[in-house]
C-alpha positions in Angstrom: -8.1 69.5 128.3 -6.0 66.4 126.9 -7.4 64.5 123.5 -8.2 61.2 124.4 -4.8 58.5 123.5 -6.7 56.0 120.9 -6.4 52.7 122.3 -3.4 49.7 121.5 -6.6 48.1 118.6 -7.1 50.9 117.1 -3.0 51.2 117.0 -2.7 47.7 115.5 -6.1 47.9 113.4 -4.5 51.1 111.4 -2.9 50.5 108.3 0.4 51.4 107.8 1.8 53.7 104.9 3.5 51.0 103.3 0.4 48.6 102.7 -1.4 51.8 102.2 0.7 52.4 98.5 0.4 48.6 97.8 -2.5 48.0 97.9 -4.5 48.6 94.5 -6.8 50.6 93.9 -10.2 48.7 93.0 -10.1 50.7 89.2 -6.7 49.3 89.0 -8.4 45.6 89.6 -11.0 46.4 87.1 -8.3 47.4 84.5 -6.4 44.2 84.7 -5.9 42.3 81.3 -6.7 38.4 80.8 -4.0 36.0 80.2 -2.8 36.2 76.5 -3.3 32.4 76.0 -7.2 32.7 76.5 -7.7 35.5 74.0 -5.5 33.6 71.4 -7.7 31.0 71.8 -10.9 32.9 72.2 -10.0 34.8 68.6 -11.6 33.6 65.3 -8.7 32.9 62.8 -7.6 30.1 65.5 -10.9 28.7 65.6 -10.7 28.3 61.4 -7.4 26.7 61.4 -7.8 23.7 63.5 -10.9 22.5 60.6 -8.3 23.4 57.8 -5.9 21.0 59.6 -8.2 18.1 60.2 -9.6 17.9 57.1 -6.0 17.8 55.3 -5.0 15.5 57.7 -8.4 13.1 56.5 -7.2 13.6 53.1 -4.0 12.4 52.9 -5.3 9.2 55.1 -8.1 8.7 52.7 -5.2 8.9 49.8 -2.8 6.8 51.3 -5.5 3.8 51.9 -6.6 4.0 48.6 -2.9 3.7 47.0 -2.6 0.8 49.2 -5.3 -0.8 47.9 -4.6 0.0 44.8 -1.0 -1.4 44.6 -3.2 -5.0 46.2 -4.9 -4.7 43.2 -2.4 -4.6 40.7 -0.5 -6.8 42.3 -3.3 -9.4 42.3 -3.9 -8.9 38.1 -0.5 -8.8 37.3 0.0 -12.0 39.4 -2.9 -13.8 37.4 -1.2 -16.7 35.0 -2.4 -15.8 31.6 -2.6 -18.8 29.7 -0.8 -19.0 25.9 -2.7 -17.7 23.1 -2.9 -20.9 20.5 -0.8 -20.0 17.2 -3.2 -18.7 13.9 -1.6 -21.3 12.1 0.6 -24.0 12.5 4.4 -23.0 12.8 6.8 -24.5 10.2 8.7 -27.6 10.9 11.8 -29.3 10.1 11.1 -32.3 7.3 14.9 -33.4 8.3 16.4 -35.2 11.3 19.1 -33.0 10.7 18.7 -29.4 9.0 19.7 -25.9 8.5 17.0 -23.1 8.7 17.6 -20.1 6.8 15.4 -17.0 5.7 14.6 -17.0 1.6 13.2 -14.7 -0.9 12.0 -15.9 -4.3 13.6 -13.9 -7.1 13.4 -15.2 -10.9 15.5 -18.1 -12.0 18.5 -17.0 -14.2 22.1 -18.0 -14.4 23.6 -15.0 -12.6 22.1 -12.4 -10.5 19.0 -11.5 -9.5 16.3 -9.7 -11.4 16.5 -7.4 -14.6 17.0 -4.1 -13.0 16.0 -1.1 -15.8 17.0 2.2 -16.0 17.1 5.1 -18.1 20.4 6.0 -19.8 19.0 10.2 -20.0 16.8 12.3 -17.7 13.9 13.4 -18.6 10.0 13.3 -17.9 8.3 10.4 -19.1 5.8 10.7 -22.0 4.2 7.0 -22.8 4.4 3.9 -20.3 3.9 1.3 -23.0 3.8 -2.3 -20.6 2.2 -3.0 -17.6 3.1 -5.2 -14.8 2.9 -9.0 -15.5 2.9 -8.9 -19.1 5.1 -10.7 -21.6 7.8 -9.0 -23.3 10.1 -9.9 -26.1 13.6 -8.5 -26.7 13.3 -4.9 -28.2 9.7 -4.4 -26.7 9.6 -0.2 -26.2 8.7 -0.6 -22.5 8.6 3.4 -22.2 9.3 7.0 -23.8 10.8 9.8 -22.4 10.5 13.5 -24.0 13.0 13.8 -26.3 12.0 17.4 -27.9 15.6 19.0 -26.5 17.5 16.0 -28.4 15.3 16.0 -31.2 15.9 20.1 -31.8 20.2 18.5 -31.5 19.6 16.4 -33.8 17.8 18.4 -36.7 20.6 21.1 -35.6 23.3 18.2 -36.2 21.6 17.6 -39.8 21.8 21.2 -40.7 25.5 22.0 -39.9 26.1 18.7 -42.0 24.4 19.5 -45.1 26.3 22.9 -44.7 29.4 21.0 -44.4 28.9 19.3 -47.3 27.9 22.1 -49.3 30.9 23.9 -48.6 32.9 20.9 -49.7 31.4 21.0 -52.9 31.8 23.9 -53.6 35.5 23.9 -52.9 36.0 20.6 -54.7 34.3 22.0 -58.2 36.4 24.9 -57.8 39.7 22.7 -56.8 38.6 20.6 -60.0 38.2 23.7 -62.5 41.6 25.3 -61.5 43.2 23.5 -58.9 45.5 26.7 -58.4 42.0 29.0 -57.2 42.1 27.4 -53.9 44.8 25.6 -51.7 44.6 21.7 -51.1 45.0 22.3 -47.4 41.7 24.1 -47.8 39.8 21.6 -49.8 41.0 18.8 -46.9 40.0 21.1 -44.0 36.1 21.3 -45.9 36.7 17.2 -46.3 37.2 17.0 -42.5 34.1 19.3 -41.9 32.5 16.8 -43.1 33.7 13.8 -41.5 33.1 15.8 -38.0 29.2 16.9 -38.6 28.4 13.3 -40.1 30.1 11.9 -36.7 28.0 14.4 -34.7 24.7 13.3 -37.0 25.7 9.9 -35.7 25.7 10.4 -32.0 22.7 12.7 -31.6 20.5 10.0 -33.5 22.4 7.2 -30.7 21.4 9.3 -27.9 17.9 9.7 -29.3 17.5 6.2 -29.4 18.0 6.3 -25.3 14.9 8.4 -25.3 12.7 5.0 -26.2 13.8 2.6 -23.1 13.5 -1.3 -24.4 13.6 -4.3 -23.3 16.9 -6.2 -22.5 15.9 -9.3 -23.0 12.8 -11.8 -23.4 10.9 -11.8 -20.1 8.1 -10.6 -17.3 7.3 -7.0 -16.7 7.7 -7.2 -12.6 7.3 -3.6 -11.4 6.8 -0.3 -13.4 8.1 2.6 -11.2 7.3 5.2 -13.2 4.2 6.7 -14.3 3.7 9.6 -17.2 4.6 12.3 -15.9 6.9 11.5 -13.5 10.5 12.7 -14.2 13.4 9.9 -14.3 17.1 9.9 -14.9 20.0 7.3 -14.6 19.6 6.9 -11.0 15.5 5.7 -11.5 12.4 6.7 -10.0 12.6 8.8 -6.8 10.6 6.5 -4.6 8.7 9.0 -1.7 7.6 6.3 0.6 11.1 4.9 1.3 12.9 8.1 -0.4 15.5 6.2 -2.1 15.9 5.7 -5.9 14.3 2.2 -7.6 14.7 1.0 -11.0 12.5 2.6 -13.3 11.3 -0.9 -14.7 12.2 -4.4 -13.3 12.1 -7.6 -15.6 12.6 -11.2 -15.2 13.1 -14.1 -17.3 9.8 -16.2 -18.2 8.3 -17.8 -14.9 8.1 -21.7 -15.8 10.5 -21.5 -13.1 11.6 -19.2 -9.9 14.2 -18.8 -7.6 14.9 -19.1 -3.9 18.1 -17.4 -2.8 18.4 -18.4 0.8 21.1 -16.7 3.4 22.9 -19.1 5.6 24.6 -17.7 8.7 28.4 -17.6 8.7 28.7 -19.8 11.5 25.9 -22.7 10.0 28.3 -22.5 6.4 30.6 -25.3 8.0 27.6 -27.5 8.1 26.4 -27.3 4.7 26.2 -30.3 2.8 28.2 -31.1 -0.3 26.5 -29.6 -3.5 25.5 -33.2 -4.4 24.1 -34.4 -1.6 22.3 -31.3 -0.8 18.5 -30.8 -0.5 16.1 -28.3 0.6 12.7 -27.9 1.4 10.7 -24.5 1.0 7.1 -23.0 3.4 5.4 -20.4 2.3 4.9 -18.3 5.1 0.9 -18.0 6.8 0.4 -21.6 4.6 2.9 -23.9 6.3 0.6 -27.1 4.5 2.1 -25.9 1.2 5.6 -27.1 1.4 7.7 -27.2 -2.0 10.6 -29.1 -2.6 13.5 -27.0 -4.3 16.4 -28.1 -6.6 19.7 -26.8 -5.2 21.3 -24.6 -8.4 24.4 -23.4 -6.9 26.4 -21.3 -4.1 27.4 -17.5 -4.8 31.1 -17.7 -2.9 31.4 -14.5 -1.5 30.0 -14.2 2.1 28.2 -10.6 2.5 27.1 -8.8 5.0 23.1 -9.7 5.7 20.5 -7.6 4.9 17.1 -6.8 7.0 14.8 -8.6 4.4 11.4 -8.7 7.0 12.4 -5.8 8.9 11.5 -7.0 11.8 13.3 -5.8 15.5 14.8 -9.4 16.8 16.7 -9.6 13.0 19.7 -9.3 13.0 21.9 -7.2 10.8 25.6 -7.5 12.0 26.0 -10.9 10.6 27.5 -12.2 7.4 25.6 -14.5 5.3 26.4 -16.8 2.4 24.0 -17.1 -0.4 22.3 -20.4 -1.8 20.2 -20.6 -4.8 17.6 -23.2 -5.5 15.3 -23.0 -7.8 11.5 -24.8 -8.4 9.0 -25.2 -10.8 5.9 -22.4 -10.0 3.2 -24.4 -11.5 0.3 -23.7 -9.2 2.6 -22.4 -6.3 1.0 -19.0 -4.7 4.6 -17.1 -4.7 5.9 -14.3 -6.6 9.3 -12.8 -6.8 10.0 -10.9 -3.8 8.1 -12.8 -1.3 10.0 -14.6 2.2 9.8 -18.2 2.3 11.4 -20.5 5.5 13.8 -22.9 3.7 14.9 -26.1 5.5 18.6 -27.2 4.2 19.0 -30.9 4.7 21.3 -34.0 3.4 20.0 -36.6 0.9 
C-alpha cells in the first residue's frame, strides 16, 4: 500500500535546510548584548563627569565677569582727577627780576676754607673729653686726652738711658782729666756723643707725649665732638658706624658774630655771574621762606669742582661741576647753624 504524496502546501510551507541553520535559536536572541553606547552612558563614572564639567565651566565664567568688572573699576579710580595738594609752606621766590638760584650750606666765616677740622696726631683710646659742643675755646684749650701709658713708659725709658749716658761720660772725662793717657780721646768723644743722642731721644719722646693732650688750634666754637671716652681714635678720626666713614675727631670754628654761606653755581650759570662789585645775594632758610637774609658777597674760590650730593635727595644731580661762592652774614637772631642748606638767590645791584 503507497504512503500518501504530501500535498504542493505542505511542499511550499516546509522550511528549507538553508533557513533552517539561519535562523537563531531563541537562546541565541536572549543572549544578544546591548549597543555599547547605551551602557557607556548607563555607567556611573559618566554620570559624575558631566557635574565636574559644568561646574568648572561656571567658574571660570563667574571669574572672568568679575575681572571685567574689576578692570571697570580701576579704570574709573584711576581716571578720577585728583586735585593738587596745597604746599605746607610757601615755596621760596626770586627777590630779583633777574637771578641765579643755587643750593648753600652755612659753614663759619674765615678767610680760607671751611671749618677747623681736628684730629689726632697718635692712636690711641681716649681717656678725658674736656669740651662740649657749643662752648668757647681759646687757643691751647686741652679739648681731649688720649692714653699715653705706652709713651709715658718711652719716655721714663728715654730718661734712664740718658742719665746712663751721662754717667758714663763722666766717668770717662775724670779719668781722661787725671791721666789723659788711661783712656783714648776717641773714646771720651764716642761717651760725648752718647750723650748728645739720648738727650735728642729725651727730646722727642716728651714731643710725642705732648700729642697725647689734643688742643685747640686756634680761638673758636666747639662744633661737633666725635669721640666719646672710650672710644679708640687715630690720625684718620673717629670711625663713624652710621655712615662707616672716618670724621674728624673734633670740629671747630671761628667765633659766630658772623657765618658763612658757600653757595655752588652750576658750570653752565658761571657765565652769568655778576661782577664781584655789583654782585648781591639773598638767602631762605628752608621750611621758613618769611625769614629771608641778605648776605654780603666775600669772594669766589676759582677752581670749578665736581658737585657734591649735599641733600641727598634722588632728582640731584651729581655729574655736574660747580663753582663755589662765599657770602657771608651777620647771625644775630638768625635760626641757622653751620651745616644747614639754605636757597640762595644771586642777583645784580
Amino acid at each position: 500500500m503507497k504512503e500518501a504524496e504530501p500535498t504542493p502546501e505542505a511542499k511550499a510551507a516546509e522550511p528549507t535546510p538553508e533557513a533552517k541553520a539561519a535562523e537563531p535559536a531563541p537562546e541565541a536572541k536572549a543572549a544578544e548584548p546591548k549597543p555599547d553606547a547605551k551602557s557607556a552612558d548607563s555607567s556611573p563614572g559618566a554620570k559624575v563627569a558631566k557635574p565636574k564639567r559644568e561646574v568648572r565651566n561656571k567658574i571660570i565664567f563667574t571669574l572672568s565677569i568679575l575681572g571685567v568688572l574689576a578692570a571697570l573699576v580701576a579704570a574709573y579710580l584711576f581716571g578720577i582727577e585728583r586735585k593738587a595738594q596745597p604746599p605746607v609752606f610757601k615755596p621760596v621766590s626770586s627777590p630779583y627780576e633777574s637771578a641765579i638760584y643755587a643750593n648753600g650750606i652755612i659753614e663759619s666765616d674765615q678767610s680760607s676754607g671751611e671749618n677747623i677740622n681736628i684730629f689726632p696726631e697718635v692712636a690711641g683710646p681716649i681717656i678725658k673729653v674736656l669740651v662740649r659742643e657749643g662752648q668757647q675755646v681759646s687757643a691751647g684749650t686741652p679739648l681731649f686726652t688720649i692714653d699715653d701709658s705706652v709713651q709715658r713708659a718711652n719716655t721714663e725709658l728715654a730718661e734712664a738711658n740718658l742719665k746712663v749716658a751721662r754717667d758714663q761720660y763722666d766717668k770717662d772725662r775724670a779719668s781722661y782729666d787725671i791721666d789723659p793717657k788711661s783712656i783714648s780721646k776717641d773714646v771720651l768723644d764716642t761717651a760725648d756723643d752718647t750723650v748728645n743722642q739720648a738727650a735728642a731721644a729725651l727730646k722727642a719722646a716728651n714731643a710725642l707725649l705732648q700729642y697725647y693732650s689734643v688742643k685747640a688750634p686756634v680761638d673758636g666754637v666747639v662744633l661737633a665732638v666725635n669721640a666719646a671716652v672710650g672710644s679708640y681714635v687715630s690720625s684718620q678720626g673717629s670711625y663713624d658706624p652710621y655712615t662707616e666713614l672716618f670724621d674728624p675727631s673734633v670740629i671747630m670754628g671761628p667765633p659766630q658774630g658772623h657765618l658763612a654761606v658757600r653757595c655752588f653755581v652750576d658750570e653752565i650759570l658761571v657765565s652769568q655771574l655778576p661782577s664781584p662789585w655789583h654782585i648781591r645775594a639773598q638767602m631762605s632758610i628752608r621750611g621758613s621762606y618769611t625769614n629771608k637774609v641778605p648776605l654780603e658777597f666775600v669772594r669766589v674760590q676759582p677752581y670749578v669742582s665736581p658737585k657734591i650730593e649735599l641733600s641727598n635727595e634722588r632728582q640731584e644731580q651729581v655729574d655736574l661741576r660747580v663753582l663755589p661762592v662765599i657770602f657771608r652774614f651777620e647771625k644775630k637772631d638768625v635760626p641757622v647753624y653751620p651745616g644747614q642748606l639754605v636757597d640762595v638767590y644771586i642777583g645784580q645791584q
